[in-house]
N, C-alpha and C positions, 0 to 999 in steps of 0.2 A: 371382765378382767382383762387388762392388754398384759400380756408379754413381751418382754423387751432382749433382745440379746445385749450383753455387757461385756462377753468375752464368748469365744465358742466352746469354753465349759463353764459359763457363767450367762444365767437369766435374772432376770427382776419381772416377779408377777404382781401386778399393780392394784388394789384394791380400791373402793370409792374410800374407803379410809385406810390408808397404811398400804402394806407390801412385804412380800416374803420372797427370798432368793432361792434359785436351784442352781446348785452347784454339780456338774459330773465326774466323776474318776471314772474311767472308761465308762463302763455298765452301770457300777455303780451311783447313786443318787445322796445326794444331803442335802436337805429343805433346813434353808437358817429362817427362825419365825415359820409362822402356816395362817396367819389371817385371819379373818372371822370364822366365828361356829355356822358352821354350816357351808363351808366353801369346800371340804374336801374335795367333793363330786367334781367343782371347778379344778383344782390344783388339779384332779388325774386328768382331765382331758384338756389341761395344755398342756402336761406331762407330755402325754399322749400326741398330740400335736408337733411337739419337737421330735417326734420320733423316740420315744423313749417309754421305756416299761414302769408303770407308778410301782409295781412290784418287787423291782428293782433300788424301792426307798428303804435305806439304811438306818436313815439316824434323821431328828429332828432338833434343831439346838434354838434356845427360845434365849433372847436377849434378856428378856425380864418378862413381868409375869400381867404386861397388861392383857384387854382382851382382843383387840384387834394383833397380839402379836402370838398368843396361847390357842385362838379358837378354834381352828381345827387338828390340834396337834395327836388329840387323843385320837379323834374316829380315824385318822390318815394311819396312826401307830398301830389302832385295832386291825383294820384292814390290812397291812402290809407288812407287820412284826416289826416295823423299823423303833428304835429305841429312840424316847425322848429324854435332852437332855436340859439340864437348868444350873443357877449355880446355889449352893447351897440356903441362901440366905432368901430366896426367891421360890426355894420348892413348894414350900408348905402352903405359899399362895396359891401355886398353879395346881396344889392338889387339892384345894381347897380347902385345905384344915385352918387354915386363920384367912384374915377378909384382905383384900386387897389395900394397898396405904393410900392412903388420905395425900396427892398432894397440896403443898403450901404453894396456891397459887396468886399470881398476880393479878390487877384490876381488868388488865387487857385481853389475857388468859381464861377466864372465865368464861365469854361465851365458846371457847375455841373448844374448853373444855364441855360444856355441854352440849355441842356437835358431836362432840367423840363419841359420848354417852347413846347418842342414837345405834352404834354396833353391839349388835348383843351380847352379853355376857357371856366370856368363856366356861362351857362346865368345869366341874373338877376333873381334871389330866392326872394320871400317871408320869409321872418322873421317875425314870431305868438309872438314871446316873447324877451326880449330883457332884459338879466340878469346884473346884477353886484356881485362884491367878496362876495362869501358867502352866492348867493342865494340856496333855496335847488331843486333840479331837477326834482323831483314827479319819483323817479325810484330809483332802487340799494338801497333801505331799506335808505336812507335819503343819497342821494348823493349830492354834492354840487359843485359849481360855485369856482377857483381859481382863480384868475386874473393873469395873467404871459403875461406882457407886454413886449416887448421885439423886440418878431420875429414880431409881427404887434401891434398895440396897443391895440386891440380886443383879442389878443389870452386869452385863458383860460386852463386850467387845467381840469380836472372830478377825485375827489377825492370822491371812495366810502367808507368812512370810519368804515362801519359796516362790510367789506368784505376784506379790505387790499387790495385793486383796486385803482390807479391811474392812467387813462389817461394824456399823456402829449401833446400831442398835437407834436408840432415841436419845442416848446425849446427845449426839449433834442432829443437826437437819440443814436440810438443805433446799432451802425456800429463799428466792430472793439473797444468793449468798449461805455461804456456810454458817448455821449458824449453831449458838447452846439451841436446844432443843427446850422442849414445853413440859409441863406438868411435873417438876419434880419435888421429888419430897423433903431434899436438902438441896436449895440451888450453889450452896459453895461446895460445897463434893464433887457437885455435876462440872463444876468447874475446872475443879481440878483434875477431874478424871479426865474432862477436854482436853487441858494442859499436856496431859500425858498421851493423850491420843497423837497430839498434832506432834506428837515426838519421834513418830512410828515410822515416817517417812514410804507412807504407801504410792503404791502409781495408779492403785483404783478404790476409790470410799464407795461403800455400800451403807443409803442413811434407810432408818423405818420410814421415813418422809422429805420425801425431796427426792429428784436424779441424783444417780451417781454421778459421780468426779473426778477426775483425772488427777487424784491426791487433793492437797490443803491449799486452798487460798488462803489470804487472811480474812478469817472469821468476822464476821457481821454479830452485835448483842443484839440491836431492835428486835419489834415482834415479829412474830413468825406467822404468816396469813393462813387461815383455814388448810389444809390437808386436801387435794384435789382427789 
């Protein structure tokens, strides 16, 4: 897994598929996303690495309820007390009481999607808290809940707007240019929940796939190449 620093209270931990971010307030920690099942043990020891206590994990906030963005959310939450969060429409995924959605994919998308598939399925997670648009996150100096419906119905946003931070989750990516992102299960939602992104006026994007960005180019539609 490479760590990347993004800001000196912001990392990007990179996974062979996807990426989860650590965020610091002093001591404190908030893991946006947690990676595949069975990374935990990775995420503490590059906790660990920066200098920093996995102990010290507060809260875990999941963009939407795939598995490379849910899978280690539970055992890092058992180990450290830190509370997982989701948004309403997404829980019942990540707790597993109903199945993950189906999405409507495209011709080119397909094998993209059946790479993904190689990351093992997230167990069922516990979810502590269960958000909706515009709730505020208890971290990042008053960060808050976007709704960006689209790639799942649950997905969210994490807009820090005291710091010019925005997590995007998997509506957008950033492969080759900014772009819609892959696999959703309504791509006109995904769309416009972009539209509303790119309204935000951030000075740093946080994508599930692709580097960060120094805020919004203009967005590229083409396909979006495999996930490094």
């Amino acid at each position: 897994m490479d760590v990347v620093e993004i800001r000196p209270r912001l990392h990007l931990l990179r996974f062979p598929v996807g990426q989860a971010y650590l965020w610091r307030d002093g001591t404190e920690l908030t893991l946006v996303d947690a990676g595949h099942s069975g990374a935990a043990t990775e995420i503490e020891e590059a906790v660990t690495r920066l200098g920093q206590d996995p102990g010290a994990l507060r809260r875990v906030v999941l963009t939407h309820c795939h598995r490379d963005h849910v899978g280690s959310a539970g055992e890092l939450a058992r180990r450290h007390g830190a509370e997982v969060v989701a948004h309403r429409l997404d829980a019942p995924v990540v707790r597993g009481d109903v199945p993950v959605p189906e999405p409507v994919l495209l011709d080119w998308e397909i094998p993209l999607y059946e790479h993904g598939l190689t990351v093992p399925p997230a167990p069922p997670t516990r979810v502590d808290r269960e958000v909706e648009d515009g709730d505020e996150l208890g971290f990042g100096d008053g960060a808050r809940v976007v709704h960006t419906p689209g790639h799942t119905d649950g997905s969210i946003a994490v807009h820090l707007p005291y710091h010019g931070v925005l997590f995007v989750g998997d509506t957008l990516a950033s492969v080759n240019g900014i772009t819609l992102g892959v696999f959703h299960v309504d791509r006109e939602r995904a769309r416009q929940s972009m539209d509303r992104l790119l309204t935000l006026g951030p000075s740093t994007v946080c994508y599930g796939h692709g580097d960060p960005t120094p805020g919004f180019g203009e967005p590229v539609t083409g396909p979006v190449p495999p996930a490094r």
